[in-house]
N, CA, C and O of each residue as an XYZ file, in Angstrom:
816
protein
N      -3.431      1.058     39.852
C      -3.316      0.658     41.263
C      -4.495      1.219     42.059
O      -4.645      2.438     41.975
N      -5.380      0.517     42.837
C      -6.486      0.676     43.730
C      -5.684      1.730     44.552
O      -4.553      1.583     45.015
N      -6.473      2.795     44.637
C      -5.954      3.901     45.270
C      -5.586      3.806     47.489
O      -5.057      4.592     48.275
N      -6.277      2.323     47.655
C      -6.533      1.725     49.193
C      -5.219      1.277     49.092
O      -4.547      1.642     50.056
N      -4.583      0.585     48.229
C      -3.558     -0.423     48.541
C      -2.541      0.627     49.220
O      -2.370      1.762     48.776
N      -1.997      0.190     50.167
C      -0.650      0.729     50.755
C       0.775      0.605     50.153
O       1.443     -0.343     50.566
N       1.228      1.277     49.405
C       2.247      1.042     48.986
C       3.709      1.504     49.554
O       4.839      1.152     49.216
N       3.151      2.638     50.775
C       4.680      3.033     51.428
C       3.918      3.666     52.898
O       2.918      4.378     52.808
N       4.498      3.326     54.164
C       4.386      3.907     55.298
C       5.363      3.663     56.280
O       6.059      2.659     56.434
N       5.316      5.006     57.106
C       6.703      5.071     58.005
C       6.529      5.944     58.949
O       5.778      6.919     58.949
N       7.402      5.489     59.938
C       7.511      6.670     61.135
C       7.477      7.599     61.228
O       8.254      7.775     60.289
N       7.171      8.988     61.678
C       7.429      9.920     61.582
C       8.220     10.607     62.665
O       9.189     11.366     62.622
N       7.291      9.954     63.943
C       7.762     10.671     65.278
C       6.812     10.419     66.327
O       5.658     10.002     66.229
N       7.603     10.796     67.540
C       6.809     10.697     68.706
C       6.228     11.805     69.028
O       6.424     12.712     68.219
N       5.314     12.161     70.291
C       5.635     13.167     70.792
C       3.970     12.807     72.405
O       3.326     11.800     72.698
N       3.974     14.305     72.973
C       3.432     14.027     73.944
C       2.602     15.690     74.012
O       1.942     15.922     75.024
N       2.661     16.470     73.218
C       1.665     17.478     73.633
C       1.123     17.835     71.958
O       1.963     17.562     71.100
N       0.027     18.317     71.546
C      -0.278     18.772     70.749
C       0.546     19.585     69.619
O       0.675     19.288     68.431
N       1.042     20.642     70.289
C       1.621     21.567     69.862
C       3.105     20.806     68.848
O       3.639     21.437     67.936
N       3.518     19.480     69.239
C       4.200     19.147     68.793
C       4.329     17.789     67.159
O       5.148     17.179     66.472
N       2.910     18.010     67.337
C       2.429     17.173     66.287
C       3.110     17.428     64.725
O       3.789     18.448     64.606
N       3.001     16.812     63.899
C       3.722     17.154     62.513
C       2.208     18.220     61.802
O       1.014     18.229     62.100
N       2.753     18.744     61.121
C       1.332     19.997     60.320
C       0.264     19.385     60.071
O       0.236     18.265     59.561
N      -0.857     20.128     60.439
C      -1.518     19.531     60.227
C      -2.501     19.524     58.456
O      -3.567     20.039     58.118
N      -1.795     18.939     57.942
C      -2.354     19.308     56.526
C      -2.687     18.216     55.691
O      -3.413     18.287     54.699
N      -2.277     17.471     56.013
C      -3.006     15.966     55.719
C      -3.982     15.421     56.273
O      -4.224     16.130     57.250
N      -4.911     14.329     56.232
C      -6.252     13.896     56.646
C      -5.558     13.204     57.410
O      -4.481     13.016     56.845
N      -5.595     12.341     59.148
C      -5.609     12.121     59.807
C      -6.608     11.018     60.402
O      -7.805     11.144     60.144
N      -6.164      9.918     61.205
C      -6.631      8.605     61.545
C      -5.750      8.012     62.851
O      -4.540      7.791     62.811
N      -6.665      7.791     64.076
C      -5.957      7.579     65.181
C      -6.239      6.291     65.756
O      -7.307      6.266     66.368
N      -5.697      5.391     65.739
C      -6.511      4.160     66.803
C      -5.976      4.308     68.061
O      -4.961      4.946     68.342
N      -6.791      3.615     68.910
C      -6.803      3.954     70.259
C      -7.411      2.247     70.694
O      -7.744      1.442     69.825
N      -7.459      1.933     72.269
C      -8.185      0.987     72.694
C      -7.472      0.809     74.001
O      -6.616      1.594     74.408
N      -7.956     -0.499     74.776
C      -7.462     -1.391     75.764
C      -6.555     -1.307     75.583
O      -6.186     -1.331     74.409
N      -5.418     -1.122     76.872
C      -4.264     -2.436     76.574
C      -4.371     -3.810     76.123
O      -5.210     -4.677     76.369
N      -3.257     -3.806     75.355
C      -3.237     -5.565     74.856
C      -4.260     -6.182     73.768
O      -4.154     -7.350     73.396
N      -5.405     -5.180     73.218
C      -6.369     -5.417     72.803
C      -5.921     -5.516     71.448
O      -6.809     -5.546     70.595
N      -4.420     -5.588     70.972
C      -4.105     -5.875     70.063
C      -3.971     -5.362     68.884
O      -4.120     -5.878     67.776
N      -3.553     -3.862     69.323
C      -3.394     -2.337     68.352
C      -2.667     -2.961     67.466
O      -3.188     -3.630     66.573
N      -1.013     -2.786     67.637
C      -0.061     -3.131     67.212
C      -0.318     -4.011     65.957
O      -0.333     -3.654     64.779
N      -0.427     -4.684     66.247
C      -0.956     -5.753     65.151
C      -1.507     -5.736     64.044
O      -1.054     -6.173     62.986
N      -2.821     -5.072     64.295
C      -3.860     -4.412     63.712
C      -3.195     -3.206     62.650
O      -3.502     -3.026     61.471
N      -2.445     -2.642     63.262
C      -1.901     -1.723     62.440
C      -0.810     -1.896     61.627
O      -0.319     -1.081     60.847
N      -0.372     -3.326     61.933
C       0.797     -3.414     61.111
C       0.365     -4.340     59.929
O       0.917     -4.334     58.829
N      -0.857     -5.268     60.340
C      -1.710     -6.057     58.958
C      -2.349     -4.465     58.052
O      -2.104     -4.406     56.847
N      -2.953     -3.547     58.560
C      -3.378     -3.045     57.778
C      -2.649     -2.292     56.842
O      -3.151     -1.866     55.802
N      -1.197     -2.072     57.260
C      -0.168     -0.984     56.632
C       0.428     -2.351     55.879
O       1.273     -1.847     55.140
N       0.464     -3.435     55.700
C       1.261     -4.797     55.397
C       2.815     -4.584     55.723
O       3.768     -5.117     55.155
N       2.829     -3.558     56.911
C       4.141     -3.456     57.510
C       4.847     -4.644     59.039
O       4.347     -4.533     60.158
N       5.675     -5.374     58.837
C       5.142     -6.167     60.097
C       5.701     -5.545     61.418
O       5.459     -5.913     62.568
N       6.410     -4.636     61.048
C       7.419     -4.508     62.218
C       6.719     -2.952     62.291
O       6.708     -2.791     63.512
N       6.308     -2.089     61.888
C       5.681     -0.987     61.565
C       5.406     -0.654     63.128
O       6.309     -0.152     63.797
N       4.608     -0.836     63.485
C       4.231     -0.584     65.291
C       4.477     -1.596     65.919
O       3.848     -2.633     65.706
N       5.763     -1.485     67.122
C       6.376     -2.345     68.115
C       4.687     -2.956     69.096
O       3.697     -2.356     69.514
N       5.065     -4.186     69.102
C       4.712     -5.403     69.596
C       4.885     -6.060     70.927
O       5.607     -7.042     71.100
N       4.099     -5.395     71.974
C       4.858     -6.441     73.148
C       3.684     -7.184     74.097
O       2.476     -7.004     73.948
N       4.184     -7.889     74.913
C       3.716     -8.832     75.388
C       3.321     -8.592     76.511
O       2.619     -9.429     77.077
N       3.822     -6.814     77.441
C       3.701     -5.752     78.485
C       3.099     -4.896     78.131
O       3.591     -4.065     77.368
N       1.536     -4.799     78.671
C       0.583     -3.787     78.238
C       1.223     -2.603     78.760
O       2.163     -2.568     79.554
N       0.439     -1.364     78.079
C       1.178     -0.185     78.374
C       2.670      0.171     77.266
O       3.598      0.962     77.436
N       2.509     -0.364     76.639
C       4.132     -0.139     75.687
C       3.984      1.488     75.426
O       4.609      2.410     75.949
N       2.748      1.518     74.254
C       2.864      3.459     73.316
C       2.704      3.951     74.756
O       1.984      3.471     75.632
N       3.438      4.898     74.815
C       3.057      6.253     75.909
C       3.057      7.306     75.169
O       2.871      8.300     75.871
N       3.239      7.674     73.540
C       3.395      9.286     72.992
C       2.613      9.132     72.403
O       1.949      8.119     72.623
N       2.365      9.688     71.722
C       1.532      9.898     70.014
C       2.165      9.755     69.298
O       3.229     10.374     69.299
N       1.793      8.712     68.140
C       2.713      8.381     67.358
C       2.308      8.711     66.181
O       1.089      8.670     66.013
N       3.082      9.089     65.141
C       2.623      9.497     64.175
C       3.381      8.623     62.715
O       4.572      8.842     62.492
N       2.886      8.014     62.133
C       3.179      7.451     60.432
C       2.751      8.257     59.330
O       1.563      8.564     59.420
N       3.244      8.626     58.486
C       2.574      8.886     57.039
C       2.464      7.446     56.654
O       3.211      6.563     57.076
N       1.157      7.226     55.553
C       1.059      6.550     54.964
C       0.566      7.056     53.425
O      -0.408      7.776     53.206
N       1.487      6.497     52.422
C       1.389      6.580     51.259
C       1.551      8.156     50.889
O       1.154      8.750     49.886
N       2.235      8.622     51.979
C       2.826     10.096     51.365
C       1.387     10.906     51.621
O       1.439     12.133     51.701
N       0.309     10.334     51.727
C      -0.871     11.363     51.748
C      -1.904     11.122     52.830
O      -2.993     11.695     52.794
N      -1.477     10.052     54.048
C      -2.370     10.657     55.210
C      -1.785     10.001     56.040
O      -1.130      8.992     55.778
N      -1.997     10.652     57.537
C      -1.366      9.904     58.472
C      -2.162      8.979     59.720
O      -3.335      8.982     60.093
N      -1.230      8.374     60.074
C      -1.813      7.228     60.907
C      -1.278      7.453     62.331
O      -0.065      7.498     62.534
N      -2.175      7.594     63.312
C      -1.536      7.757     64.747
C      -2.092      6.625     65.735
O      -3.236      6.171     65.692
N      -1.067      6.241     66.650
C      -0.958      4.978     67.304
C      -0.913      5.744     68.741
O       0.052      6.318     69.246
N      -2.099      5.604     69.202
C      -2.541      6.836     70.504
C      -1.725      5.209     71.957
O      -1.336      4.064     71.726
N      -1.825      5.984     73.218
C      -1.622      5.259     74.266
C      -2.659      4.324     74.244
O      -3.651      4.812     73.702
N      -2.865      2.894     74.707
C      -3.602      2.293     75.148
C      -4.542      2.757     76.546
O      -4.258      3.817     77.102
N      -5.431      2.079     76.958
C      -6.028      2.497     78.359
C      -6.474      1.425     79.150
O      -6.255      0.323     78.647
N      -7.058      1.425     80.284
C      -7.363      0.135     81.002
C      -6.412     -0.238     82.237
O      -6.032      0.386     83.228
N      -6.233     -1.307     81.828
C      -5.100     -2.370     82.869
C      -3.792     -2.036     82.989
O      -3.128     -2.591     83.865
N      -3.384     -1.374     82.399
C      -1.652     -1.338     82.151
C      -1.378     -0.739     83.629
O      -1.891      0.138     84.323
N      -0.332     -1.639     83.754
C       0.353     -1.297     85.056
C       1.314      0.153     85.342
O       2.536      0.054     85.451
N       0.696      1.329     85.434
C       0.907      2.516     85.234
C       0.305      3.151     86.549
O      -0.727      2.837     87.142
N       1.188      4.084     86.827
C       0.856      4.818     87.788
C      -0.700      5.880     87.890
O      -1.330      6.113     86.858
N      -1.079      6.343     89.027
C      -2.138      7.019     88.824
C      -1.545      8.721     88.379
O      -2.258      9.458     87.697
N      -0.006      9.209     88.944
C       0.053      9.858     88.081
C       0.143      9.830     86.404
O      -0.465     10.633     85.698
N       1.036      8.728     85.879
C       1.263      8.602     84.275
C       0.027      8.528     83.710
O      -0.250      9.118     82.665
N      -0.852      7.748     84.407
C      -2.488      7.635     84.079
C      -3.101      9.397     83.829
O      -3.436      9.952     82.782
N      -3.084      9.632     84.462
C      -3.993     11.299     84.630
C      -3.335     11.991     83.604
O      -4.012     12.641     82.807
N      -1.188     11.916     83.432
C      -1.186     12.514     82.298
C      -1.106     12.078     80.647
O      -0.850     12.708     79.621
N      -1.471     10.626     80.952
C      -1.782      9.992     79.392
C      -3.022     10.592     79.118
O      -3.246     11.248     78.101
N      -4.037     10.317     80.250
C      -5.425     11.131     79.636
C      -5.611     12.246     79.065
O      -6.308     12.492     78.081
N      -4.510     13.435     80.156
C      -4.660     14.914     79.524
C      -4.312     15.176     77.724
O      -4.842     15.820     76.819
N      -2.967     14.153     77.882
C      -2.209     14.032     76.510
C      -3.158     13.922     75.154
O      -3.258     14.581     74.119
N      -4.078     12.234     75.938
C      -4.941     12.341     74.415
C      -6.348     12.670     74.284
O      -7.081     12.410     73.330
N      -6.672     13.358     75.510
C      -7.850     14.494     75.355
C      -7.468     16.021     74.720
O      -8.182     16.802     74.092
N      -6.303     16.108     75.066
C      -5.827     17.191     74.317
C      -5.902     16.783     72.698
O      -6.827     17.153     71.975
N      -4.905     16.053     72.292
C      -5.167     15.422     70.801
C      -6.286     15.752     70.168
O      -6.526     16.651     69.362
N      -7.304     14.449     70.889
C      -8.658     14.223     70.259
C      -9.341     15.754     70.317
O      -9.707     16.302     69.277
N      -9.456     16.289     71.417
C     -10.469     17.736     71.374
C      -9.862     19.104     70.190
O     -10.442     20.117     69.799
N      -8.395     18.536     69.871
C      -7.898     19.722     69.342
C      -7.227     19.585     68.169
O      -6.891     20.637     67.624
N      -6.944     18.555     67.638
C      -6.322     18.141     66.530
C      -7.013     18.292     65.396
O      -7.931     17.504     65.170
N      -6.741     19.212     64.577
C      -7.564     19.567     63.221
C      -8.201     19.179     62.296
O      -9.260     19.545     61.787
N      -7.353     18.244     62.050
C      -7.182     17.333     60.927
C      -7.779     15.933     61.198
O      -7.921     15.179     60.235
N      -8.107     15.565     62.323
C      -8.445     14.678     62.590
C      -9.977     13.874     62.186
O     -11.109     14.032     62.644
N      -9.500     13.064     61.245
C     -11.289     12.871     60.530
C     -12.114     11.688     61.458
O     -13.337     11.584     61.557
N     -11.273     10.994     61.983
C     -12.110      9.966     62.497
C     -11.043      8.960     63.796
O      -9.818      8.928     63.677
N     -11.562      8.437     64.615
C     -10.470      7.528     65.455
C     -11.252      6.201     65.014
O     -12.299      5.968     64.410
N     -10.177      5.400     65.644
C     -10.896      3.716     65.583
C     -10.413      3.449     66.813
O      -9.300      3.625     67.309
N     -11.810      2.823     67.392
C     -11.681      2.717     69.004
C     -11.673      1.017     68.961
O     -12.624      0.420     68.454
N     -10.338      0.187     69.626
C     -10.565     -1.317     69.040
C     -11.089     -1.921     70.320
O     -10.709     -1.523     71.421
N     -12.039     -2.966     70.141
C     -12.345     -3.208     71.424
C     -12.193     -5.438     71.265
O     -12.715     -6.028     70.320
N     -11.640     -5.963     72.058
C     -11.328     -6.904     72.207
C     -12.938     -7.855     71.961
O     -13.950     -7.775     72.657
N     -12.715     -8.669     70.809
C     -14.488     -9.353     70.466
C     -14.577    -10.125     71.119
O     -15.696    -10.625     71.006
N     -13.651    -10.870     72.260
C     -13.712    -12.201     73.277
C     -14.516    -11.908     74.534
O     -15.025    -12.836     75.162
N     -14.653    -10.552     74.944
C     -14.594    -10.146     76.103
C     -16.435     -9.133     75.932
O     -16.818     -8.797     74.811
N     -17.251     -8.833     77.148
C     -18.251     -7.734     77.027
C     -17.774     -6.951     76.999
O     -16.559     -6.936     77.198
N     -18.487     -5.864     76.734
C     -18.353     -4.139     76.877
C     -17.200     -4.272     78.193
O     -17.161     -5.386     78.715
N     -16.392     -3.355     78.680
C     -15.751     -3.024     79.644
C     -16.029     -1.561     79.555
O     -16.314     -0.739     78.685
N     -15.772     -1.611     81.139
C     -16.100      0.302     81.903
C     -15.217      0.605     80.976
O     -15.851      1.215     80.116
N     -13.927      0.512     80.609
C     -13.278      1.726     79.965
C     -13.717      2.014     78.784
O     -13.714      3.232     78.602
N     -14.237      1.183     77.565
C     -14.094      1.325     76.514
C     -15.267      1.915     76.947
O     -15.128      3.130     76.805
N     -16.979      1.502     77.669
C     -18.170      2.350     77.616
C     -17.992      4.089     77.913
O     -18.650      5.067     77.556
N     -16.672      3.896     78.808
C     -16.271      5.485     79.227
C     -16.024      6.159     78.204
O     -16.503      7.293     78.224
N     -15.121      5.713     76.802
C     -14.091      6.053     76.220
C     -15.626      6.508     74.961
O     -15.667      7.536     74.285
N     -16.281      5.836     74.973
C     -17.462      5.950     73.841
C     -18.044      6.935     74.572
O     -18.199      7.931     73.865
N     -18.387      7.071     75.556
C     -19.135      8.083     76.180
C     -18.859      9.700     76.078
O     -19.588     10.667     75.856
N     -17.624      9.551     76.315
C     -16.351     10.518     75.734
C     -17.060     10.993     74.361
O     -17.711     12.035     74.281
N     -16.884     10.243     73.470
C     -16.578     10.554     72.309
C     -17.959     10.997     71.796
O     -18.057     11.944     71.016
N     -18.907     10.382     72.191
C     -20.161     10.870     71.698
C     -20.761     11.931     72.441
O     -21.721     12.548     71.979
N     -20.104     12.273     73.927
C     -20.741     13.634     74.921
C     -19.692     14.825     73.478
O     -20.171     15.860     73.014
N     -18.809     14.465     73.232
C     -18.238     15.648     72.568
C     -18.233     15.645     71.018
O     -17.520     16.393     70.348
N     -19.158     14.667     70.478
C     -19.487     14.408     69.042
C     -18.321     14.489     68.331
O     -18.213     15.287     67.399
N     -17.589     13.882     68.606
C     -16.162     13.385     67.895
C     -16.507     11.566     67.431
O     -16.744     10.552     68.089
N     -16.344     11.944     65.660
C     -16.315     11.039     64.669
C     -15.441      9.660     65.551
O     -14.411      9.695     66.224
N     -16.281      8.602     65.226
C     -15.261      7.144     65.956
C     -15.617      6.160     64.531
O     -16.059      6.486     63.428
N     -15.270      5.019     65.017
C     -15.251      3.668     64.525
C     -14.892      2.906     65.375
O     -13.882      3.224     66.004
N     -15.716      1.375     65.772
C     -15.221      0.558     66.202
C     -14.824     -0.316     65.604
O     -15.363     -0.718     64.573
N     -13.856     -0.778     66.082
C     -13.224     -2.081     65.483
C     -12.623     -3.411     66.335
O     -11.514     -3.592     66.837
N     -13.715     -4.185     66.288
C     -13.978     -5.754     66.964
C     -12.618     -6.615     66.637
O     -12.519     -7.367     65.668
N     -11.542     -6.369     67.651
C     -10.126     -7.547     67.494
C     -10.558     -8.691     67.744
O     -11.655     -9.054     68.169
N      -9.229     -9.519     67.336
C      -9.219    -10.828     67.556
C     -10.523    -11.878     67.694
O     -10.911    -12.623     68.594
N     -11.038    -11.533     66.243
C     -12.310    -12.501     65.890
C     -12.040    -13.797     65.818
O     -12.804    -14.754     65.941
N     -10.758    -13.757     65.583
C     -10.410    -15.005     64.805
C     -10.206    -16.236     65.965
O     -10.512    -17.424     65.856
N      -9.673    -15.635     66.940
C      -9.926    -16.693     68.398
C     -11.302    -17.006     68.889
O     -11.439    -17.577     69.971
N     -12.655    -16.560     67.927
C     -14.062    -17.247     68.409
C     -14.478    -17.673     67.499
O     -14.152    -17.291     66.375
N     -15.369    -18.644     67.753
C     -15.913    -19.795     66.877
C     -17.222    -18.267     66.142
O     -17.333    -17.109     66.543
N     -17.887    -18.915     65.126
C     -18.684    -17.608     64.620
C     -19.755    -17.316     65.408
O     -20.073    -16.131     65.503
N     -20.564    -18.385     66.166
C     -21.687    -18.337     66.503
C     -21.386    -17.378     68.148
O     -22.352    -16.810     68.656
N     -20.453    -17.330     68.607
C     -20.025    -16.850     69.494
C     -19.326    -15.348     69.467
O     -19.197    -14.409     70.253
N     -18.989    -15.634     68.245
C     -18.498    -14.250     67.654
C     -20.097    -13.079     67.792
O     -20.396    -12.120     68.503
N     -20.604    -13.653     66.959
C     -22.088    -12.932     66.678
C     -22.684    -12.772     67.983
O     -23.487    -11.839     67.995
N     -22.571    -13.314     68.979
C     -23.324    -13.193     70.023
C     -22.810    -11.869     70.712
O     -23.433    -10.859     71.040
N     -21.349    -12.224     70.838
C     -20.771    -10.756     71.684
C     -20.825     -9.467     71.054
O     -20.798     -8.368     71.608
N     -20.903     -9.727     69.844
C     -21.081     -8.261     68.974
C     -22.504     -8.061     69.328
O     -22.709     -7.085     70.049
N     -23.483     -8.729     69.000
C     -25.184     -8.844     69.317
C     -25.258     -7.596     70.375
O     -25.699     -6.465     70.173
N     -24.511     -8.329     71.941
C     -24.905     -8.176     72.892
C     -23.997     -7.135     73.105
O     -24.050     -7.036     74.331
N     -23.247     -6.345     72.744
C     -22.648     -5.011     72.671
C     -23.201     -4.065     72.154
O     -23.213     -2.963     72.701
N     -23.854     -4.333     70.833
C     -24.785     -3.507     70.121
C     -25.662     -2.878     71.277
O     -25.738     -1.714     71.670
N     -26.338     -4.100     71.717
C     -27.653     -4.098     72.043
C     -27.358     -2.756     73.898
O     -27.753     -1.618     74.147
N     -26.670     -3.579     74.543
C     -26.118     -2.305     75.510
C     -25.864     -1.058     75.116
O     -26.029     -0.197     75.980
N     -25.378     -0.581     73.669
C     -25.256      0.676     73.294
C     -26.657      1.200     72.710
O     -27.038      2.323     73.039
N     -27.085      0.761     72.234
C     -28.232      0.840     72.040
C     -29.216      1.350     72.955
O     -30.349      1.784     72.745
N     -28.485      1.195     74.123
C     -29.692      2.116     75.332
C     -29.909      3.161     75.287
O     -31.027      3.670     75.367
N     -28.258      4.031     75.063
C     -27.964      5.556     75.574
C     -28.062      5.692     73.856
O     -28.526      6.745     73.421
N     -27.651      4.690     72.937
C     -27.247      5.467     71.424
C     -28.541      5.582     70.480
O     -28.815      4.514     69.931
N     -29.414      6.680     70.169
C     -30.362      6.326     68.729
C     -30.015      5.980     67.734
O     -30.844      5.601     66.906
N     -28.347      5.987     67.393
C     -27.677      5.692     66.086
C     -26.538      5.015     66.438
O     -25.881      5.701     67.221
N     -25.930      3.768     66.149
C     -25.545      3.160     66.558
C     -23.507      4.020     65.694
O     -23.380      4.815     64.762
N     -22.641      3.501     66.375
C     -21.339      4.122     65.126
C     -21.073      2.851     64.515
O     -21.248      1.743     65.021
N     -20.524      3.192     63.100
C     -19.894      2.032     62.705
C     -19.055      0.954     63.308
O     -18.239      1.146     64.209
N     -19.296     -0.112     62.787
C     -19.072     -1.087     63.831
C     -17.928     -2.144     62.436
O     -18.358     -2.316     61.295
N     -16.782     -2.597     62.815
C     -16.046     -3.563     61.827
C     -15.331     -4.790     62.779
O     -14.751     -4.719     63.863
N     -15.595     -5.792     62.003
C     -15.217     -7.302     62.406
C     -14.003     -6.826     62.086
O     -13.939     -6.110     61.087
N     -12.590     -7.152     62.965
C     -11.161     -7.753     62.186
C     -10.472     -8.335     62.540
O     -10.260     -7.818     63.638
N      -9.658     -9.386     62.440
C      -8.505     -9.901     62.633
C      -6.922     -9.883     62.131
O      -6.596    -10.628     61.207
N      -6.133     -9.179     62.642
C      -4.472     -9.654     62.325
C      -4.268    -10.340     61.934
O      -3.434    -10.303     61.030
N      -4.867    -11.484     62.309
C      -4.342    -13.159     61.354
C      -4.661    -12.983     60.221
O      -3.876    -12.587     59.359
N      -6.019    -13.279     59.999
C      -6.613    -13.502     58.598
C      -6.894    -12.426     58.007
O      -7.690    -12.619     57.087
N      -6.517    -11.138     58.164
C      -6.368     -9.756     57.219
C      -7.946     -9.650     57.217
O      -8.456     -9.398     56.125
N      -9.083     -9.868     58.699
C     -10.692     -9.684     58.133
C     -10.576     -8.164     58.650
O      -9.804     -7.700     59.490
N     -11.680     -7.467     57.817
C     -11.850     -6.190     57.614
C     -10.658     -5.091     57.228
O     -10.724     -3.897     57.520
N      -9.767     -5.602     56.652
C      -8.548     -4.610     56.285
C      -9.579     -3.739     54.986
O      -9.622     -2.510     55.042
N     -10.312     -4.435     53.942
C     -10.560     -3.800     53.123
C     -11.853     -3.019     53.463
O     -12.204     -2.133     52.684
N     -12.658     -3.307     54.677
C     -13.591     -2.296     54.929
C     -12.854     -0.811     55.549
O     -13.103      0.332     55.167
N     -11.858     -1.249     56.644
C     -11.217      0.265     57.176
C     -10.955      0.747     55.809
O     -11.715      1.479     55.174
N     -10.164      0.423     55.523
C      -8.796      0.690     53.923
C     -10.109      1.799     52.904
O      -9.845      2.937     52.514
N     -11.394      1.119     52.679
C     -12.515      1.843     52.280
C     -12.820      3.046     52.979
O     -12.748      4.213     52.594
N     -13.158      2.583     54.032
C     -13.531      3.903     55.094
C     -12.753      4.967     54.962
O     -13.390      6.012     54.824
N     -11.675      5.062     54.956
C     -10.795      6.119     54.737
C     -10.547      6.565     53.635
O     -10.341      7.775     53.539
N     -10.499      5.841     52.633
C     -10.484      6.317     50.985
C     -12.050      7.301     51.003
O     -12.207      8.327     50.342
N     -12.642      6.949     51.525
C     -14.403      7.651     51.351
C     -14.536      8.623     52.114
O     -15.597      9.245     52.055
N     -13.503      9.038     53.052
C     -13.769      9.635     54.448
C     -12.986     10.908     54.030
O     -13.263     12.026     54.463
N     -12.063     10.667     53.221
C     -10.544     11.516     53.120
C     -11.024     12.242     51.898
O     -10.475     13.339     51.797
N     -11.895     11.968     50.917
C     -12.921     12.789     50.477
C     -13.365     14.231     50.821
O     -13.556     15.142     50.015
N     -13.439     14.253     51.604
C     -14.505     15.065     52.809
C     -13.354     16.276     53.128
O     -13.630     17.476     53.123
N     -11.900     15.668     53.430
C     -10.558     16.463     54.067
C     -10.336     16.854     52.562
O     -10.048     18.049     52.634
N     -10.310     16.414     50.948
C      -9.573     16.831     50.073
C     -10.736     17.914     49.844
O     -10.051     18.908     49.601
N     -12.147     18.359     49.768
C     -12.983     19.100     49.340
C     -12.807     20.388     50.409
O     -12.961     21.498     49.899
N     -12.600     20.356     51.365
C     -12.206     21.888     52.186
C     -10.833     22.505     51.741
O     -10.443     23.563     52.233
């Protein structure tokens, strides 16, 4: 059995401060993004779980940290969305603290995947959210949703022209992955990434 294939993943728990996280002794993987940008989904094609992370149609759904084992040997966390969600400016200020706390302090944490909607340009939040991540040199990945709603030539253009804006402030660009929910595109590049990445967590 290809050591990528998923053969078992599940809930573990919620929670909302660090301190309450499950041990940290396994290698670790967080996605994050927009509201609506189509986490859920994403995470449930890649686990081939369908019901795995709740689904709704009201941005703003995750508010905790969520935590899955997958395959008994690493876990998967399903962070708050950001952006649009119709949320207060207090719940706002303390979703941020919540997963700046996470990201700045979480041990185990080898890498996030930041998903950013491929229909749409760069948006202030996600340029914020990268800005973030590279002022504090915390490991990312992007990952380009819902390809599958653009024709290719259009596809290529918005990725082009995203590159090319990061490219101002970035000398090195971060990994960058095409995917879609529908058609399962890039399940086997993440699914890689992490088999290669988790490497790195079994040698310390």
């Amino acid at each position: 059995m290809k050591e990528d294939i998923i053969h078992s993943a599940e809930f573990l728990g919620s929670c909302t401060k660090l301190k309450d996280c499950p041990p940290p002794k396994m290698p670790e993987y967080a996605f994050i993004g927009r509201s609506n940008v189509g986490k859920s989904s994403l995470i449930n094609m890649l686990t081939g779980r369908r019901k795995l992370a709740k689904i709704s149609r009201s941005p703003g759904k995750t508010k905790t940290i969520n935590h899955f084992l997958v395959n008994e040997s690493w876990y998967l966390v399903d962070l708050p969305g950001y952006g649009f969600a119709k949320i207060s400016k207090t719940d706002r200020a303390s979703w941020k603290k919540m997963i700046n706390e996470y990201l700045l302090g979480r041990q185990n944490l080898l890498s996030t995947f930041l998903l950013v909607d491929a229909r749409l340009e760069m948006q202030k939040s996600d340029e914020s959210f990268i800005e973030f991540m590279g002022g504090q040199g915390l490991p990312f990945v992007i990952l380009f949703t819902k390809s599958d709603k653009l024709k290719l030539n259009q596809l290529n253009k918005n990725i082009a022209a995203f590159r090319k804006r990061l490219s101002v402030n970035w000398a090195e660009l971060p990994l960058m992955i095409t995917t879609s929910a529908n058609t399962k595109l890039g399940r086997e590049e993440i699914l890689d990434f992490i088999r290669e990445s988790r490497k790195v967590f079994d040698k310390t």
